[in-house]
Every structure is written in C-alpha cells, then in structure tokens.
C-alpha positions in Angstrom: -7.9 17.5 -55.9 -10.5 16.8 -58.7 -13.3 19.0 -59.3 -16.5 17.9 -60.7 -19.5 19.8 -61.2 -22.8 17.6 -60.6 -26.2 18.5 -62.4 -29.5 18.1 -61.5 -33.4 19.9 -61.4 -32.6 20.6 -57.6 -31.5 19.1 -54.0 -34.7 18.1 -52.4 -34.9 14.9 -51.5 -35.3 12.1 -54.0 -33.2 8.6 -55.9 -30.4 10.7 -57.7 -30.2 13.5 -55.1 -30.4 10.7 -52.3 -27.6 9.2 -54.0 -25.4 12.1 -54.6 -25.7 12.8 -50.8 -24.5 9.1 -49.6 -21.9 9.3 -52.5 -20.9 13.0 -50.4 -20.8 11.6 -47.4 -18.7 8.8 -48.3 -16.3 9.7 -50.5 -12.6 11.4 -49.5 -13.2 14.8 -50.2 -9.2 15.8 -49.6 -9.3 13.8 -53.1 -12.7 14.9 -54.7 -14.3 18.6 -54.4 -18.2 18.6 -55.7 -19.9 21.4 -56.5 -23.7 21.2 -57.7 -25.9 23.1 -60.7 -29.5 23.5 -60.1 -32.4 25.0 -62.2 -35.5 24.3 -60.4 -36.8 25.8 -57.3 -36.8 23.7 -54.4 -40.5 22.2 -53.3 -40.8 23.3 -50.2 -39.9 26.5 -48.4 -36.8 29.1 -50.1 -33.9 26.4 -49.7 -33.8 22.7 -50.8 -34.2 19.8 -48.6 -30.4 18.9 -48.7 -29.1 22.5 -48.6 -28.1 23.0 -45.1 -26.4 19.8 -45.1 -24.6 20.9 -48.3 -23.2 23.9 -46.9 -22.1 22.2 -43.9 -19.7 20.4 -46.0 -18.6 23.0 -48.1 -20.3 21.9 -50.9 -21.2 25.0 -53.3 -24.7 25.1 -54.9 -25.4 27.0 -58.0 -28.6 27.8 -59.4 -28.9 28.9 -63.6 -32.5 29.4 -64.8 -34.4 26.7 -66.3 -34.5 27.6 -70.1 -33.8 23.8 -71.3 -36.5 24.0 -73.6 -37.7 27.4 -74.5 -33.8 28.8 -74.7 -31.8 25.6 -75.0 -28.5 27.4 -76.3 -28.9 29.9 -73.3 -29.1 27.1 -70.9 -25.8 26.0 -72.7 -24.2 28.9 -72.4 -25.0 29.5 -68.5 -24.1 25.7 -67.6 -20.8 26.6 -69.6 -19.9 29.9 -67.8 -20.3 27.7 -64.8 -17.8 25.5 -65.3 -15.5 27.8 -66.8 -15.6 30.2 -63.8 -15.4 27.4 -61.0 -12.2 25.9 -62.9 -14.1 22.3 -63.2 -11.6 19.2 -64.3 -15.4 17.0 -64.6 -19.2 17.1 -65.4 -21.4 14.8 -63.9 -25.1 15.2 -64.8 -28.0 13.2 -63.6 -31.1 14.9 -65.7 -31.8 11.9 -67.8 -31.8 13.2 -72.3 -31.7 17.1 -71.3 -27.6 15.8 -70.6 -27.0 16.8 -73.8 -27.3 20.1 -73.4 -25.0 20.1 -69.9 -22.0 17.9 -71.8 -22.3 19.5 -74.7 -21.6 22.7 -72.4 -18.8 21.2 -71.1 -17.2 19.9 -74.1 -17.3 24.0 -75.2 -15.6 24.7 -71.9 -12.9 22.2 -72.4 -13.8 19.6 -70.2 -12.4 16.3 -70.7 -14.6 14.2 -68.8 -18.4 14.4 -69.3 -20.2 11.8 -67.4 -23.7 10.7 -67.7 -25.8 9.1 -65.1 -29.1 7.6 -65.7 -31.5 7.4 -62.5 -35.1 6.2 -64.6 -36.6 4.1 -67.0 -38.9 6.3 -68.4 -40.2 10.5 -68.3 -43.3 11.4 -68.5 -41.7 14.5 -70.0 -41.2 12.9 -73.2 -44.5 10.5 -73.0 -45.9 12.0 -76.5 -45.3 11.6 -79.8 -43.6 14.9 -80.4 -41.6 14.5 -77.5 -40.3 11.3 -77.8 -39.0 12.4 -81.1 -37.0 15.0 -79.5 -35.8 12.2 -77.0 -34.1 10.5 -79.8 -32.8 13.5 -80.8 -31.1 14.3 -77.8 -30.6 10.8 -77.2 -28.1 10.6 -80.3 -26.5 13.8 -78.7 -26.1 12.8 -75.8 -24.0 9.6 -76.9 -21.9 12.0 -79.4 -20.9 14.2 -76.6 -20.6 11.4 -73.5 -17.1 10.1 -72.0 -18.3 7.7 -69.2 -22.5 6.4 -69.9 -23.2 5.5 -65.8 -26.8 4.0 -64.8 -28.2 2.8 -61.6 -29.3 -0.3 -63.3 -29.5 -2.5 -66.6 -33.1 -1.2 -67.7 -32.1 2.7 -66.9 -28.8 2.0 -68.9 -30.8 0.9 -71.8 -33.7 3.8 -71.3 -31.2 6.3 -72.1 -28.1 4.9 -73.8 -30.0 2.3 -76.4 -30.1 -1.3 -75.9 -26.6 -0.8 -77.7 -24.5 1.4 -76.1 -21.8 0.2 -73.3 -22.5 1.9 -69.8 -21.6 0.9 -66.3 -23.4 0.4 -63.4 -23.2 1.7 -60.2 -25.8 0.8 -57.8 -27.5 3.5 -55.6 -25.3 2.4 -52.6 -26.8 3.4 -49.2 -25.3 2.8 -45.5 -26.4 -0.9 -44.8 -25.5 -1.2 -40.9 -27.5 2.4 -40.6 -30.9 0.3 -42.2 -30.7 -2.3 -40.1 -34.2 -3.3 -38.1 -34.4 -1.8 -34.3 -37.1 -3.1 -32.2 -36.4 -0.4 -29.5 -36.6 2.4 -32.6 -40.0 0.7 -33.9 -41.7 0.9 -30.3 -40.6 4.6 -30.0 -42.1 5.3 -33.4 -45.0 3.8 -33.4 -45.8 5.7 -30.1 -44.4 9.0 -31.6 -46.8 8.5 -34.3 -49.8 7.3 -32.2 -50.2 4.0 -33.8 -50.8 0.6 -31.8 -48.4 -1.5 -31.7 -50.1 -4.5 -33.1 -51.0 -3.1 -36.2 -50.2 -3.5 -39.6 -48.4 -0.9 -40.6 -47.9 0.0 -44.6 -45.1 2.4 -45.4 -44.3 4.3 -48.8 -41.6 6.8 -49.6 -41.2 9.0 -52.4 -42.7 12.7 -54.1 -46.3 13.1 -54.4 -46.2 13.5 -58.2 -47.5 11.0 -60.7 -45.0 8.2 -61.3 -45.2 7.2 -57.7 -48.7 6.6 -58.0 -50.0 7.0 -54.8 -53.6 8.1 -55.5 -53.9 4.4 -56.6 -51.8 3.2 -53.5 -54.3 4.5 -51.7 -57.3 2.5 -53.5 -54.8 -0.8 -52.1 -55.0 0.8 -48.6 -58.8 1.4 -48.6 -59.6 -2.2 -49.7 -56.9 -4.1 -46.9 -58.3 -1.9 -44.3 -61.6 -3.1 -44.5 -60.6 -6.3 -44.2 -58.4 -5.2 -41.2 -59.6 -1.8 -39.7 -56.1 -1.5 -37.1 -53.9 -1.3 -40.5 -52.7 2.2 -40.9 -50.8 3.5 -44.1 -48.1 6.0 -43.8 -46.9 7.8 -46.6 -43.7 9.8 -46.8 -42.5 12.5 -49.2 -43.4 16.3 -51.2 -44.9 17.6 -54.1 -47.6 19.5 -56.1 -50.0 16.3 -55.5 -50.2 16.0 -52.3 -53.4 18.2 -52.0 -54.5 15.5 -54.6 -54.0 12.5 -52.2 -55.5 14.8 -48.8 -58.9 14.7 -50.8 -58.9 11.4 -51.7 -58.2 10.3 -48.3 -61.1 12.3 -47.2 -63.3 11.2 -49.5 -62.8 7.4 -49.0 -62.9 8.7 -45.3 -59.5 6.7 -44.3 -57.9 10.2 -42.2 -57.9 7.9 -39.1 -56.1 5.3 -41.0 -53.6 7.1 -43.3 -50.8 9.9 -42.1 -49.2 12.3 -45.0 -45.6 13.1 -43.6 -42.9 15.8 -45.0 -39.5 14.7 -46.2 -38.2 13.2 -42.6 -34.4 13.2 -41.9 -33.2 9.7 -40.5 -35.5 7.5 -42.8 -34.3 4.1 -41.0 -36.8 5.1 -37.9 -39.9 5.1 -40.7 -38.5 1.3 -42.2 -38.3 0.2 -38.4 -41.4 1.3 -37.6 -43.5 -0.7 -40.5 -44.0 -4.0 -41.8 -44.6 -3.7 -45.0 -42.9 -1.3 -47.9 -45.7 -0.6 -50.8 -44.0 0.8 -54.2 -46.8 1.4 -57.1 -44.5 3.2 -59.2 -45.9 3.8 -63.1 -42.1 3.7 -63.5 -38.9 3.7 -61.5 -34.8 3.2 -62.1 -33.4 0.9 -59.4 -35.5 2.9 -56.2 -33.0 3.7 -53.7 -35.9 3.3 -51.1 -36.5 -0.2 -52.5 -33.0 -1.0 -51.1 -33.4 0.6 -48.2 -36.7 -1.3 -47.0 -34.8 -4.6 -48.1 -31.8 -3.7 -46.3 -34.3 -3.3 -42.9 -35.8 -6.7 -43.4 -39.2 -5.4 -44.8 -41.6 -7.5 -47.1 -41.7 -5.6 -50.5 -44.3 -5.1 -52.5 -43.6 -3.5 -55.9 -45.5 -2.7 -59.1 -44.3 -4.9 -62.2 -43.0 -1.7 -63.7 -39.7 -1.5 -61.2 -36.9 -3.3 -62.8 -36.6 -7.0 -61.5 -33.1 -6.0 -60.5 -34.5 -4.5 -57.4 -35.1 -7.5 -55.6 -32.8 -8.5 -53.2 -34.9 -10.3 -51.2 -37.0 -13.8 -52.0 -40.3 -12.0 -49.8 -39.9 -8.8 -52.1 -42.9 -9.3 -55.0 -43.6 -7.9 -58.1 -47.6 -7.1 -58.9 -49.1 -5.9 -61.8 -50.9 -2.5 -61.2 -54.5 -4.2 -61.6 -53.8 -7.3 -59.5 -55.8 -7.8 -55.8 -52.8 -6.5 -53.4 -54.1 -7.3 -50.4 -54.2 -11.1 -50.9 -50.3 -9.9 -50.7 -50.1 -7.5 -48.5 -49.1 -10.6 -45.1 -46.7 -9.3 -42.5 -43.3 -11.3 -41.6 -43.9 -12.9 -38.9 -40.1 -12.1 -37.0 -39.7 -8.9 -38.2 -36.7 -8.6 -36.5 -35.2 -11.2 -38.5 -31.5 -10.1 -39.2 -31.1 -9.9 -43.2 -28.1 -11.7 -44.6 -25.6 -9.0 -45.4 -24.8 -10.9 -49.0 -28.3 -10.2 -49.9 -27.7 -6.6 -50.3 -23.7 -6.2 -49.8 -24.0 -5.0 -53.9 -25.5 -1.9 -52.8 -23.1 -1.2 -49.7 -22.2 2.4 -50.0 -18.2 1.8 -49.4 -18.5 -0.5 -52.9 -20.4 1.3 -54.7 -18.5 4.6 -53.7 -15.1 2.8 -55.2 -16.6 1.7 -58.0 -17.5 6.4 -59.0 -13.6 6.6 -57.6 -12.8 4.7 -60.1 -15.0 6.4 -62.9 -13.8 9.9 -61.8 -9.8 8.1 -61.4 -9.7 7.5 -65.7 
C-alpha cells in the first residue's frame, strides 16, 4: 500500500477538496492510503464540511498551524515532522505557490515523490506588486523541488508552472450517471424549497468570498427579475461574505426572490431543480461545478474569465463581466434532454481516477 499525504487550507467544501473526495471515493484504497494536512480552520461550525465523511473511511486529518508567511521555515518544519511520523512514501499538495514550502518539506523528509496540483488561474493573495514578486519566487521553488507538475486544466497549468514547464492534466472527474437530470427530483425540490414550478430558476454554487463574485451576480438577478418577477435565484455555498450578499439582497429588496443556502450534501438535487447555472467568477481553474451543471443538462452561463476549456456543451456561454446577461439568461426548452455521454465522458471520474493511479504508479 502507498501512502500519500495530501495538503490543503482545510476540507470544507470547495474545487480541490470536492475533487479529493470523488478521487477518495473512487480509488482502491487496499492499493492507496491518504491521509490529509490542514492549516486553516474550517468555515463553519468546529469540524470541516468533509470531516465526518473522512473519518468514516479512515481517512486521517491533520491540522499544523498556519505560519506560511509569518514563520515559513516553521511551517516547513511541522509539514516535515508530519510526514516523517506517519511514514509517507508521497506528497500531494493542492495550495497553489505556498507548494514550495510543503515539497520542499518533503524532500527534507526523504520523500521521493512530491506532486503538485494546480486548482486556479489566479490568487488574490498575490494580486500586488510585492506579492507577485514573491510568487515568482516561490514559483522557481516550486519547480526546483517538484517530481509530478499536475493541473486541472491548460490555463491553471500555465498559472503556476510557466507557460514552459511540462505538467499533466487531470480533469476534476465527478460521477456522471449521479448528475444526470431527474424530473421527479426537480418537482420534489422545487416544492421543498417553495418555489413554483413554472419558474425560472437561476442556480450558483460556490464560497461566498470574492472570486466568485456574487455581489455582482446578484446585480444580474435584480435586472432579469424585473423583466420576469416568478424568476428566483438560488445561491449555494459559505464564507465570511455572506453577510455581504444578505444586505444587498435586502437593499435591492429581492428576499422573496433570492434564497442563501449552506453547503448541501447531494448537489445533483440543486442542478435538477434549476434551469440555468450562473458562474461570475473574477477567476476560476476548470470549476468542478461547471461540469457538474453540464453533466445535468443545464444552460451555462459563465464569466469570460473561466478558462474556455470548461465548455462541454454548445448552450454553455461565455460573457464578459459588463455585458447585459439577461438577454442570455433563456431557459432550455426540454430540460430533460438526456446529454450525450461523449460530451463530458473526459471528466468521468473512473478516467480521470486512472489517469492519478497512474501518476502515484511512477
């Protein structure tokens, strides 16, 4: 059995922790044992989103303090007692330039593998001109110390890596018979959640922090509901904005028309339920909840600043942030049209899961 030690902030719900979980659930764990590092405190509550389900499998979590920046050799040091004391073989780390610090921790512990994985194309972290000099830094440390450069897509790749640099792609695989539309799950939702069930129903998933953008996803909303006043806007997700978003939906006066919901387990109900998946991300990797509304058969509406990669379907658009949506925002007609499982067999869990295997195999 192989051991690999993944790192990331925490296990609350989000692109690279949904993706470790899929990968979890999927892979032959007689073969592979994961444990995972954390450093952040989960959002919500004393234990992460993920964590019972974690535990369930055996999966052990380990939390270090956060002293990236202020105590960067500390954080070293900690990450490297880690992987000493749990007898690691691997390293897989999903915190974007700050990998540098975690491989460069393993390499002192004698690992041989230190892999990589790139889940962005962009952080706000390192948005100013100070910072982004320290991203280069790290940047050229994190090559020295790599084995295996993985992304979720061609534009994350080149975010991290350099427009240079080899890395392989593995695509945030998800569970496509799981996504697939149910009219009988729409009608229960829609009455679970009070909502007609003629109306136009706008879903978006993801944290309530500023690269999701949903303060401005709600300036979309206000203006397609005046032009039809059934429409409701659900939004899905956590964070320290949401109090943010509750007063601007008061003060445009849409709380009839707009419902703030927690983290949800079984996510396929939500994509069921809709008609139309709004994304007006500031930035994103590949967003596994791009797939995932494809995968259902939903119309797509992302900003220009998703990668192009993440269309799988020809009704999925691309808008620039200052473009009129709602000349775009026009439901499918047959909703329950089946999607074509080449459209998104790419992002099939079972592949994608073969294609780590073979990573973690070398």
């Amino acid at each position: 059995m192989k051991k690999i030690l993944h790192v990331i902030g925490g296990m609350d719900r989000g692109g690279a922790e949904s993706y470790i979980m899929n990968t979890l659930r999927n892979i032959d764990r007689k073969k592979y044992q994961f444990g995972i590092l954390t450093f952040m405190a989960p959002r919500e509550g004393e234990k992460y989103f993920y964590e019972d389900e974690l535990k369930e499998m055996g999966v052990e979590i380990i939390r270090v303090k956060d002293n990236r920046f202020r105590h960067p050799n500390k954080f070293i040091e900690d990450v490297r007692k880690v992987l000493v004391d749990g007898k690691y073989d691997a390293i897989h780390s999903h915190i974007d330039f700050m990998s540098a610090l975690t491989l460069t921790a393993a390499r002192k512990a004698g690992i041989k593998q230190r892999i990589s994985h790139s889940h962005n194309t962009n952080n706000s972290k390192f948005s100013s001109k100070k910072m982004r000099a320290i991203a280069m830094v790290l940047r050229r440390k994190l090559n020295r110390e790599v084995t295996d450069r993985l992304a979720c897509g061609e534009d994350a790749g080149k975010f991290l890596y350099g427009d240079k640099k080899d890395f392989t792609v593995i695509h945030n695989g998800i569970d496509l018979q799981k996504f697939r539309y149910n009219s009988n799950t729409r009608n229960m939702m829609r009455a679970k959640l009070d909502i007609p069930e003629d109306a136009v129903v706008l879903l978006n998933v993801g944290r309530f922090e500023e690269q999701k953008n949903q303060e401005h996803l709600i300036d979309i909303f206000g203006d397609y509901v005046r032009k039809n006043k059934t429409a409701r806007l659900v939004i899905i997700g956590e964070g320290s904005l949401r109090k943010n978003l509750e007063d601007k939906i008061a003060s445009e006066r849409l709380g009839n028309s707009v419902k703030l919901l927690p983290a949800q387990d079984n996510m396929e109900r939500f994509y069921s339920m809709a008609d139309i998946f709004v994304l007006p991300s500031l930035f994103e990797g590949v967003p596994t909840v791009g797939i995932e509304a494809q995968a259902s058969g939903m119309k797509c509406l992302f900003s220009d600043m998703v990668p192009k990669e993440t269309k799988l379907l020809d009704s999925a658009e691309f808008l620039p942030l200052d473009e009129n949506w709602t000349a775009h925002i026009i439901p499918v007609d047959k909703r329950g049209e089946a999607v074509k499982v080449s459209a998104v067999q790419e992002y099939d869990i079972k592949n994608t899961v073969k294609a780590l295997e073979k990573v973690y195999d070398k």
